[in-house]
N, C-alpha and C positions, 0 to 999 in steps of 0.2 A: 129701865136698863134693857140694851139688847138680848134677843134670846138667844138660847146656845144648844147644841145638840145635848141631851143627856149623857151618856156615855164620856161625854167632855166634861160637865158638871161634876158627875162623880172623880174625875179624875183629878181638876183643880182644886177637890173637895179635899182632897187627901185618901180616897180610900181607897181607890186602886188604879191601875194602867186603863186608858183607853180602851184595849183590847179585851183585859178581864172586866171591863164596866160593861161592852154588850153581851159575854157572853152572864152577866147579873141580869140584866133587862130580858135578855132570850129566854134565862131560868122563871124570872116570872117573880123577882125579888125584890126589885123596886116599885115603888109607888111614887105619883105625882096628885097632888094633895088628896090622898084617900084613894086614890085608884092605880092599880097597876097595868103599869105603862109596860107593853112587850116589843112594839116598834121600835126599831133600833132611829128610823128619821125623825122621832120624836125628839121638840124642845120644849125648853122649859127657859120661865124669865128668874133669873136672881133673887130678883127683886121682891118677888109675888108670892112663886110658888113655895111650895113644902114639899121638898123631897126625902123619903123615908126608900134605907136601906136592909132589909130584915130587918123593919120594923123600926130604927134607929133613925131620928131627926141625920139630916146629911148637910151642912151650911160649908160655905167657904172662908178656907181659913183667911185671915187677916195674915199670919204671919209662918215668913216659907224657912223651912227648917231645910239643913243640907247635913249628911250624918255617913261617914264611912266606916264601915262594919268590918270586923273578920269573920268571914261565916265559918262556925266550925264543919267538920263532918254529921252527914246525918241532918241536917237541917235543910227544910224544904225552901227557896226562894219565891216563896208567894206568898200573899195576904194570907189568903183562906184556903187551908187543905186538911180538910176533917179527917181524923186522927195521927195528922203529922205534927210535928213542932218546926214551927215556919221563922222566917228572918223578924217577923215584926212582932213575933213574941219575948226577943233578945234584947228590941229597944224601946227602952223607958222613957217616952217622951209625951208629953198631954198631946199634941200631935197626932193626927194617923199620916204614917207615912209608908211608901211600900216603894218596893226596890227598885232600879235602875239598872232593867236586862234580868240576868240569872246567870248564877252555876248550878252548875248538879248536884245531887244530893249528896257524891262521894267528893266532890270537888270542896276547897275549903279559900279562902281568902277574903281579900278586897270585893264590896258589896257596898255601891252608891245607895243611900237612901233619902228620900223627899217628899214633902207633899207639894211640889212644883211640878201642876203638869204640863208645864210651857217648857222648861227645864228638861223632864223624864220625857218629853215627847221627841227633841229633838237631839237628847245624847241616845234616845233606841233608832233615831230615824236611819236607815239602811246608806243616807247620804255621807252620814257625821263620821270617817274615817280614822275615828281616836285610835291608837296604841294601848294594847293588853298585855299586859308582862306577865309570864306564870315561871314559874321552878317549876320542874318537871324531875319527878325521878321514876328510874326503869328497872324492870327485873332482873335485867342482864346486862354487861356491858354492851354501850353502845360505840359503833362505830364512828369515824369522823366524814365515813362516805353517807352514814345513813343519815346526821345532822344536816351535812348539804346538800343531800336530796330533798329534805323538810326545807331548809331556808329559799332553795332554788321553787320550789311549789310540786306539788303532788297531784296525780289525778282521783280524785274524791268525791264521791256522789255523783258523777257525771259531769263535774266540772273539775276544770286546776284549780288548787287550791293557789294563792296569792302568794310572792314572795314574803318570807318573814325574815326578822333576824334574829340567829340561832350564835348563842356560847355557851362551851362547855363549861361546866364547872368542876368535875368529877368524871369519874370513868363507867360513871349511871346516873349522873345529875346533868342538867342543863335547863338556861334561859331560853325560852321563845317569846317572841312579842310578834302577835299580829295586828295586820289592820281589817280584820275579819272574823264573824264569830260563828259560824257553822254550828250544826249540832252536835256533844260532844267531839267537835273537830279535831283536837289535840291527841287524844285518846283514837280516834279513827289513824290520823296519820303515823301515830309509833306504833299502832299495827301494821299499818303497812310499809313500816320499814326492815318489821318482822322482831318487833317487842310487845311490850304491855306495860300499861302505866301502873305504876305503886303510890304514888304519893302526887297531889296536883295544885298547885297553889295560886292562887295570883297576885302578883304583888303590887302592882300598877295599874290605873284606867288614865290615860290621856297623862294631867298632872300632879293625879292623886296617886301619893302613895300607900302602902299598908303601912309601910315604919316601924314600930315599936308595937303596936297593937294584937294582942294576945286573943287567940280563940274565943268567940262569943262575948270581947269588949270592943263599944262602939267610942265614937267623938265623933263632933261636931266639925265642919270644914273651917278652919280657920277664913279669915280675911282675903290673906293673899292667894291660898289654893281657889276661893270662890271667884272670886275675879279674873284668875288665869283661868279658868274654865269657861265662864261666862264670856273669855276674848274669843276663847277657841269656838265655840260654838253658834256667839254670834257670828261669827265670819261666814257659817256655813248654811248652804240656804234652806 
């Protein structure tokens, strides 16, 4: 079998993103059959080797699980974060699966989960332009000038932020959907339209919705969500 970079290994494995895999290997956490490997250009064959993650046999799975969450409040969006309670302590699947992006810790919603990292790599890739839908609620009433200053784009970190589109729902409630995910971005901008966020939700990625699904319950992607996903994303390079 061809060899593969580590970092990739772990992540097809199911145990964590690309990104969190070197900063595992950097830590000095994995081994390759009995030795620990810190090179991040290090490979390894499928086939052959024995890769152990803290200690733990790591093989690839046979079969790709797809799972959307409601993340409650409070709960951290990562694999491993020593004395938090993280997303993949909420689902119960023989699987290791780990999420797809993040929210914050105070944020709560819709939260892709997989051990596909063909999948997680190219719905985080910066190219793959999906729609994010949140509810947003504010401390104060908002304006309808201050909504389409957000929808028109804001200057933000040194850059505009992107147009989104923005509806009121309330006279302190309202939809945003972007095609952009800045650091708490949402929360920067209704400061600078001179609010502060209370409650932050997301209800949508691309063609999943949250639905029906209550705080800290998950399911599985049905059939036809998994396929309109996989149209959208294969399209993009």
């Amino acid at each position: 079998m061809e060899q593969i970079r580590l970092q990739k290994y772990l992540s097809q494995a199911g145990v964590c993103s690309r990104r969190k895999g070197e900063e595992y290997i950097r830590q000095g956490r994995v081994t390759v059959n009995g030795v620990v490997v810190s090179r991040l250009g290090a490979k390894v064959d499928p086939a052959n080797d024995l890769v152990r993650w803290d200690g733990k046999l790591v093989q690839l799975s046979r079969q790709h699980v797809y799972i959307a969450l409601n993340k409650p409040e409070g709960v951290v969006s990562s694999c491993d974060h020593p004395g938090e309670k993280t997303v993949v302590d909420l689902v119960g699947v023989e699987q290791r699966v780990f999420p797809v992006g993040r929210l914050d810790k105070d944020t709560t919603g819709l939260l892709l989960m997989t051990n596909d990292g063909q999948m997680h790599h190219k719905l985080t890739h910066p190219s793959f332009d999906h729609e994010k839908e949140y509810e947003v609620t504010v401390e104060k009433d908002i304006t309808d000038g201050a909504l389409n200053k957000m929808a028109r784009g804001l200057p933000l970190m040194g850059k505009r932020t992107r147009q989104a589109k923005v509806k009121r729902l309330s006279t302190r409630r309202f939809r945003i959907t972007l095609q952009e995910g800045r650091n708490r971005q949402i929360r920067r901008m209704v400061r600078k339209v001179g609010s502060r966020v209370v409650l932050l939700k997301r209800i949508r990625i691309a063609c999943i919705r949250l639905g029906a699904l209550q705080p800290g319950q998950w399911r599985y992607l049905d059939k036809a969500e998994l396929e309109e996903l996989q149209k959208l994303i294969g399209s993009n390079p």
